[in-house]
N, C-alpha and C positions, 0 to 999 in steps of 0.2 A: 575561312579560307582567305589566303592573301589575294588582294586587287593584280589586276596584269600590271595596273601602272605602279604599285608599293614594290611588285615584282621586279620589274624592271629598274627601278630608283636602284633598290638591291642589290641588284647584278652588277649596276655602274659603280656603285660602292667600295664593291669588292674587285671589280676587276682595274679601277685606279689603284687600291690597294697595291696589289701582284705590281702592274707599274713601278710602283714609286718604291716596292722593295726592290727591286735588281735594278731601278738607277741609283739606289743611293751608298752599292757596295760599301756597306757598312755590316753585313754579317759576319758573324765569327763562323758560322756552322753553315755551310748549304745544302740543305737539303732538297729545292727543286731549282727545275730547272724549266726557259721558259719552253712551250709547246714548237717543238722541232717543224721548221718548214722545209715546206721542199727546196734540194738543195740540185740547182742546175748550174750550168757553163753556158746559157743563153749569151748571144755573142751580145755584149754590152752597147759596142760603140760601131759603127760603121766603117770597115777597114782594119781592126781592131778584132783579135781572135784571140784567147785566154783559155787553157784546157789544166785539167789538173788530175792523176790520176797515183794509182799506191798498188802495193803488191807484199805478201809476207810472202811467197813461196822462197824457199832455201838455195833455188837453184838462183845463180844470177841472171842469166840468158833469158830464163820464164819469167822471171821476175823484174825484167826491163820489158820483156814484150807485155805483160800484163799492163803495166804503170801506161806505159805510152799508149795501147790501143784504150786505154780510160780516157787518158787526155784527149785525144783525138777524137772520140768519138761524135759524130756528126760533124765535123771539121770541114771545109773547105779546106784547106791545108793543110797537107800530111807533115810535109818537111817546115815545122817552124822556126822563126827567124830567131828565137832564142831560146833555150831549156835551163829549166834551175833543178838540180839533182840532187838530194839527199837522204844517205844509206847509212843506217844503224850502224852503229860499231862493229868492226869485224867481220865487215861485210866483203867481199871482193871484190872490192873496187876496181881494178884494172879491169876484170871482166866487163863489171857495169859500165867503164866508161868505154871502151872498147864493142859493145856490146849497141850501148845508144847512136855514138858516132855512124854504127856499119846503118840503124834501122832509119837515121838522119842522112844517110849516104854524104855523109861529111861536112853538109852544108849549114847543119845548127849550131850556133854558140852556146858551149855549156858552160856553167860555173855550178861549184858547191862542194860537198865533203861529208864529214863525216856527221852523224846525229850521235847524240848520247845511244849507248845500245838498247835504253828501253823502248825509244819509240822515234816514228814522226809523224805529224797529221798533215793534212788538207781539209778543205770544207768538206768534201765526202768521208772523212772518216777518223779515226785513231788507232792508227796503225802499231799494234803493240807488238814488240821481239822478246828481250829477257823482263827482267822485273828488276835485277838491281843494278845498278850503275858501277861502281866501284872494281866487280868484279863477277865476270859470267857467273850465272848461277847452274842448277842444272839442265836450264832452259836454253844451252850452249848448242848452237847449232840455229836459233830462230834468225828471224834476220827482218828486216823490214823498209824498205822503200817508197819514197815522194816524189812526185814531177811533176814540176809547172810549165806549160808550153805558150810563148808568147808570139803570135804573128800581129805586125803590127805596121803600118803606114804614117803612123804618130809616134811612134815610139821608135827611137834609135838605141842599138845594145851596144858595148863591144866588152871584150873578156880578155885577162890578161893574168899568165900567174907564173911563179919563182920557185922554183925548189933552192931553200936558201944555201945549201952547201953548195951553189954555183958561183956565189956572189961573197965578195969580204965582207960582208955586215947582211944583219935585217935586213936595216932601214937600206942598203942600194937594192936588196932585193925588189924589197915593196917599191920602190923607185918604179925599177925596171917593169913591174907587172903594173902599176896603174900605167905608164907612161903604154905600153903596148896598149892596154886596153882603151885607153884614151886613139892611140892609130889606129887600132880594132873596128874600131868605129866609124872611122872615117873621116875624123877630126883630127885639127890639131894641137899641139900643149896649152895655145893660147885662149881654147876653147872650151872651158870647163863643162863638165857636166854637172845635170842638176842635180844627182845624187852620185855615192857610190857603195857598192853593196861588199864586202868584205867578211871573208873564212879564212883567218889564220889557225896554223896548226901551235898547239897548247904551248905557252911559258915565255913568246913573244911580242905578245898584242900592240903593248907600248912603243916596241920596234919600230911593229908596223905600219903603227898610226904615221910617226914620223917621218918615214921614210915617203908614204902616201902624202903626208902634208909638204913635203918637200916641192912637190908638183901640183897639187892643186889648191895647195892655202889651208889656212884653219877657217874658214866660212864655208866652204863646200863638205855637204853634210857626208859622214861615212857611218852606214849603219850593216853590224851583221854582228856576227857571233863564231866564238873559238869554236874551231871544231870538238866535238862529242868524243867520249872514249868510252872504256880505257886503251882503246888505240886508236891513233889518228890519221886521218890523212885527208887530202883536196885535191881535186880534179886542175889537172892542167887543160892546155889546149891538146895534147897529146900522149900527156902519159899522169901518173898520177905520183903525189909529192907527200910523204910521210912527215917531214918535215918542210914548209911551204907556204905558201899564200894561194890562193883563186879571189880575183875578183871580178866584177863587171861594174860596168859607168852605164848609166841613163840619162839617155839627151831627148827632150818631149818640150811642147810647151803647155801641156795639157799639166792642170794642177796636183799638187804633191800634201801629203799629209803626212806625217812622222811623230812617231814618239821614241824617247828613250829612259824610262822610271823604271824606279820599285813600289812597294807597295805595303811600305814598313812603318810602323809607330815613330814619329821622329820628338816625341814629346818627353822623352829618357832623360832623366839629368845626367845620367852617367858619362864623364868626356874628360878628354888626357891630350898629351904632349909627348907624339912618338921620341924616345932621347935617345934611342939606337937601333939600327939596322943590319941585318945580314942578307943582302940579295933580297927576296923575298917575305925575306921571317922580320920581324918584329921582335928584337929582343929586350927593347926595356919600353915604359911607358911611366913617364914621369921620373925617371932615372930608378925604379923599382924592375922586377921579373914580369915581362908583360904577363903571363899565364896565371900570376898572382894579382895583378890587378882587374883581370878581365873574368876571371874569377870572383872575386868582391862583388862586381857587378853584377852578375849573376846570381850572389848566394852561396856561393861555395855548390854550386850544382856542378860541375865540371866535376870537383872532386868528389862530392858525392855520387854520381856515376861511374866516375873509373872505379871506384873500391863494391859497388853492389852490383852492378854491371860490367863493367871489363871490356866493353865491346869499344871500339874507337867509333866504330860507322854510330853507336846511339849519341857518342856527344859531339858527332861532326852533325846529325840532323837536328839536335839542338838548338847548335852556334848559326845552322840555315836560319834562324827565326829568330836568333839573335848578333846579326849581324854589325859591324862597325859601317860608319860611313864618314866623308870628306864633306865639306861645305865648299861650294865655288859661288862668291856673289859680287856681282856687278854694282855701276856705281849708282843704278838705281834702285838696286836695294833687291833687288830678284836674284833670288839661293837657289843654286839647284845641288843636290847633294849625289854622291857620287857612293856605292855601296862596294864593299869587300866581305868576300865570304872567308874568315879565321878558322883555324885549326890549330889544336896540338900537334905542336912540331916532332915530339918524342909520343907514341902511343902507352910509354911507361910513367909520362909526365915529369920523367926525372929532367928533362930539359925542358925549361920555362920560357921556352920562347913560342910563339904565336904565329903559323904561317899563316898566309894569303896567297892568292891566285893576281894579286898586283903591287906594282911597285911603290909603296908608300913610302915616302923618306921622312927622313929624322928631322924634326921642328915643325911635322904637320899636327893639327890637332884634329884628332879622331874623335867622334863619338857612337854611343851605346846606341842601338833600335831594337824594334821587337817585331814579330807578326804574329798572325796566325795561319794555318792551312785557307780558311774557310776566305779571307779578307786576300790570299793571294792568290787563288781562283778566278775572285770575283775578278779581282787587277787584270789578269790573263786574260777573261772573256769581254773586258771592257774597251782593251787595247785599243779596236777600230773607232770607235767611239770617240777617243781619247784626241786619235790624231785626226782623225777630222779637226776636230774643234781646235790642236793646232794650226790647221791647214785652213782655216777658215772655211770649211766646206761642213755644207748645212747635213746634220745625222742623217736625215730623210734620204739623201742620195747613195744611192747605191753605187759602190767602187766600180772600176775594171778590174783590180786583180789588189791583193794585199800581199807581203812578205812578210814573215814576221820571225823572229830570234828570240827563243824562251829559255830561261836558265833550266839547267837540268837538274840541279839542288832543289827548284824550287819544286819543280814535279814531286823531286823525292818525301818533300812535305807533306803532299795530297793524297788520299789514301788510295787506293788500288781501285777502290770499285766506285772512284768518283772522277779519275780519269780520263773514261770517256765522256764525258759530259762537258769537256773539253771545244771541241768543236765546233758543239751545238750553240755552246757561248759566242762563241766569237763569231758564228754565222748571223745569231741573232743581234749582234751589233756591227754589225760588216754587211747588214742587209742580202747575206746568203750571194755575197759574191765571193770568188773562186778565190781561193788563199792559201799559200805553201809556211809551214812550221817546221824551224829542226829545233831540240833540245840543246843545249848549249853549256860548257865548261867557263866561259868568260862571255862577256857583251861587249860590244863598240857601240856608239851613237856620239851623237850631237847633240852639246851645247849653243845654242845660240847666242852670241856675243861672245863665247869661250875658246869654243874649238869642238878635236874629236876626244872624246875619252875611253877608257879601258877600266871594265866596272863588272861585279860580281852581282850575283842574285837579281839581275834585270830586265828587262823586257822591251827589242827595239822593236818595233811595228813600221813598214812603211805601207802606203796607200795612195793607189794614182788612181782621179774621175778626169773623163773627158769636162768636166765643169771647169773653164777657165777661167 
């Protein structure tokens, strides 16, 4: 029989082991996950009240009272000084927002939109609707909602947003909504805020960065995520914008952590020389048919799918895991690479051009990456993690509150019954502080020394501690 103390050596063995495999997200396959803790809204910081709460029911009305009385729960304050709000595709929005403002009796600032229709989480859960993204399946009719509720003596909010058929451009749109939200606040233009959080509706992004950087510079970080479909839309201060912006600014002095990566193989030889453009498509690479050369890369797998399968949505989930991406490097030598999610522009292949979900121009050089399901899981659950160690704030501390923007492609990756294990991830490195998720068609984030960009299959994470 083994000694208590060989025993014990034993235990320590193996449970650094377990350790050192989910820090070192280098799995291709996951199969566990770490032991679930209790996951509360204990008030963090002193003056400082963070609630989060979710709801599937179909109706919208039940379906806000559910979300909010979660948040709230044990609350000193019913009516908080800010809400972040997001609803599955195809959810009815106007209700919802309509719905929150009357149970806020007008006094909360919301911002948010739409999630991809499969899901969106919180630290309490993974709130699932349909199952496939592209297009309702028969699971038409589910529906699913998120709410984060912020009251706060350290933290300043304001919210500001554009339905852009009001405006001659984007970019004065996005203008107009940071600049309101910037006086939302309480502040003035020449007051920047230390973050800004941003939901554009699909096929703008670029726009909107712009028209945002207009008023507060490329150094002020902007992190969020295109709104979710296959239909879109975002919350105003009063009514809601199919096509649109919603944003809010954060003014604190209390510290900030951010991230904004993927979590892709960049060790590919495969790489080109876009030589022409149509809007969004890509139609040559290296003065060849892009869909022929990205193809090669591949293997001829592209075509090998369309003729034994036939299906578009098998080689659009694919190209999710082989995705192209930009290089942006400063003059010390630090690369941050910027990702696009490609497609067959023609589902017949007979046209060989290559769309994207951003604007890439002719004389940028692209290259090839890879993933897997299992290695961008682990990326998702590591997120808090991650931006600590941007933010210079030690893992051990436990956030106030996280936001975070996940690609919805990438979900589409991870199998169905690995999903919810989702949460648990990120609670276990977010030390099981409160955190709101939508799924997402495009990402925005920050570069440092760069600017903002507009990037496919990514992940922005933001994270504020009272740790100054």
């Amino acid at each position: 029989m083994m000694s208590t103390k060989k025993f014990l050596i034993a235990l320590l063995i193996v449970m650094g082991f377990s350790l050192s495999f989910f820090s070192r997200c280098e799995s291709e396959e996951l199969k566990l996950v770490p032991k679930k803790r209790v996951v509360s809204d204990v008030q963090v910081v002193a003056g400082t009240e963070v609630g989060t709460g979710w709801s599937t029911k179909e109706n919208p009305e039940e379906a806000v009272k559910q979300a909010v009385e979660m948040a709230l729960e044990g609350k000193k304050h019913k009516i908080p000084d800010f809400a972040i709000l997001f609803a599955s595709s195809g959810s009815d929005m106007k209700s919802i927002l309509f719905t929150a403002k009357k149970m806020f009796q007008n006094r909360t600032k919301i911002y948010g939109g739409t999630s991809d229709s499969r899901a969106v989480i919180t630290n309490k859960g993974y709130a699932k609707a349909t199952q496939r993204a592209y297009q309702y399946a028969k699971m038409e009719g589910k529906r699913s909602l998120a709410i984060m509720t912020i009251t706060s003596k350290d933290i300043l909010f304001g919210v500001g947003s554009a339905g852009f058929s009001d405006y001659p451009s984007v970019q004065k749109a996005s203008e107009v909504a940071i600049s309101n939200a910037i006086k939302n606040a309480g502040k003035s233009l020449d007051d920047l805020p230390r973050a800004v959080l941003v939901t554009p509706t699909h096929g703008v992004e670029e726009e909107v960065i712009e028209g945002i950087e207009k008023v507060v510079g490329q150094n002020t970080p902007v992190l969020g995520g295109t709104t979710g479909g296959p239909t879109f839309a975002v919350f105003g201060e009063n009514k809601v914008y199919e096509k649109g912006v919603s944003l809010a600014v954060i003014y604190t002095n209390f510290t900030m952590g951010w991230i904004f990566e993927g979590g892709f193989d960049l060790k590919v030889p495969s790489t080109g020389i876009v030589t022409k453009v149509d809007g969004q498509a890509i139609v040559e690479i290296d003065k060849r048919p892009a869909l022929d050369v990205y193809d090669e890369w591949l293997g001829g797998e592209i075509r090998r799918l369309s003729k034994e399968v036939g299906k578009s949505d098998v080689i659009r989930d694919l190209l999710v895991l082989h995705p192209i991406y930009r290089k942006y490097t400063l003059s010390d030598g630090k690369t941050y690479t910027l990702f696009s999610h490609p497609w067959p522009k023609d589902d017949t292949l007979k046209d060989r051009s290559v769309m994207t979900s951003t604007k890439i121009k002719a004389g940028e050089r692209i290259y090839l990456s890879r993933g897997t399901w299992g290695t961008l899981m682990n990326r998702i659950g590591n997120l808090p993690r991650i931006a600590k160690s941007e933010g210079g704030i030690d893992a051990s501390i436990r956030p106030i509150f996280g936001i975070g923007y996940i690609c919805a492609g990438v979900l589409g990756t991870i199998p169905e019954t690995e999903r919810e294990k989702l949460p648990s991830l990120i609670n276990y490195a977010n030390n099981n502080a409160p955190f709101i998720a939508n799924f997402t068609w495009g990402e925005q984030g920050y570069f440092r020394g760069i600017g903002n960009k507009h990037g496919n299959l990514l992940s922005s994470f933001l994270l504020v501690t009272d740790k100054r």
